[in-house]
N, C-alpha and C positions, 0 to 999 in steps of 0.2 A: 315501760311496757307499752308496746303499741294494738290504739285500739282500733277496732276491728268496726269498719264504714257497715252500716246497715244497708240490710239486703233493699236494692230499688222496689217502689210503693208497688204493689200490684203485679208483680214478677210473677209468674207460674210457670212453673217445673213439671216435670213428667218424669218418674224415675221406674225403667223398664228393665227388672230383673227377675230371671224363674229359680232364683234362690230366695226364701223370702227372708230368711238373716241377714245377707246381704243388701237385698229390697228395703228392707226397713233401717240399716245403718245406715244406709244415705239418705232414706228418706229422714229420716230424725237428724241427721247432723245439718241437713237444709234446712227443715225445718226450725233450730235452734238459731240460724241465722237470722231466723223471720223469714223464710220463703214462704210461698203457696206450696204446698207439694201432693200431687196427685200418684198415684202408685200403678205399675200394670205390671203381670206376671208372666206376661206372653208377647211375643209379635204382634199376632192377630188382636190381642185386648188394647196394644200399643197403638195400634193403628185407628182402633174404632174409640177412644180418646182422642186422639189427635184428630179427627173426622167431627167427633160433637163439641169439643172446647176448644179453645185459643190458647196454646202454651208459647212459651219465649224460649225454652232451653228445656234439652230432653238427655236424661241423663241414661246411654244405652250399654246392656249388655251385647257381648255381640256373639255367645255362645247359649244359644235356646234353642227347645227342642222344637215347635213349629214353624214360625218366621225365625230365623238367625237375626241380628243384627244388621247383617250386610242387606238381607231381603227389606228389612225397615225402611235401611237409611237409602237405597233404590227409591222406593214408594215418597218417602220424605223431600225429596230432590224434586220431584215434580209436582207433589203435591202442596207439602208447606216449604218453599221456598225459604221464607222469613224465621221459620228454626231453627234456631244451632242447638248443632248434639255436639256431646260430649259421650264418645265410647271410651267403656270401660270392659275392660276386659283380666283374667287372672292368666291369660296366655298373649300378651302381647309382646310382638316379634318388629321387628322393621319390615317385613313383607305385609303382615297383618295390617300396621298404620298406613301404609303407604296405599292402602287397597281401600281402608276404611276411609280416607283423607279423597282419593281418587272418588269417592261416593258421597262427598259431602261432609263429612265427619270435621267440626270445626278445630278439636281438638281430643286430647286420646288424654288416659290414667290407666296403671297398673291398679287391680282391686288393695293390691298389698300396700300401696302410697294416700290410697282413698281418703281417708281419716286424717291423713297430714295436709294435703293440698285439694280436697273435692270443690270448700266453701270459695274459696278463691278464682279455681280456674270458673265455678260456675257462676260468681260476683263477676268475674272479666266477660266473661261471655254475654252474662245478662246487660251488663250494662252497655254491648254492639246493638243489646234486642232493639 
């Protein structure tokens, strides 16, 4: 059985989704890693987090009803440079990634694979922070 690298000392996460079932299965399965995990329910709450704290890796919906995803990771791009996002989305397409990636988006998940590979790509990601 292979065991599972603990999550890097001081890592912090952002995990931005307006479902909160969803909001909170990733935030709890970071968390069970050992991440930091901070929670936003919106764009707008996404962004005013990201404006007062210092995160490594932001884990984004990219279907909400205020800011979408894509308006986030626009703002993300110029503002926090040094963040990688991971969109996650329950309707990703090859046009969708290729547009999300075009914006910044360091890497993409179906919500339906969440649960199998989220700890992972966001252990890979964190440890570029």
């Amino acid at each position: 059985m292979q065991q599972r690298r603990p999550a890097p000392i001081g890592v912090r996460i952002l995990v931005v989704d307006d479902d909160p079932q969803v909001r909170e299965l990733i935030a709890v399965l970071l968390e069970s890693a050992g991440y930091n995990v901070s929670r936003a329910e919106s764009g707008t709450e996404a962004l005013e987090s990201l404006r007062r704290d210092r995160f490594h890796v932001m884990v984004l919906d990219l279907e909400m009803p205020d800011l979408d995803g894509f308006d986030v990771l626009k703002v993300t791009r110029t503002e926090f440079a040094h963040l990688k996002v991971l969109v996650v989305s329950g309707y990703l397409d090859g046009a969708l990634l290729k547009a999300a990636e075009c914006l910044g988006a360091a890497a993409s998940l179906n919500k339906s694979q969440a649960s199998h590979s989220l700890v992972k790509i966001v252990g890979r990601l964190a440890g570029d922070a």
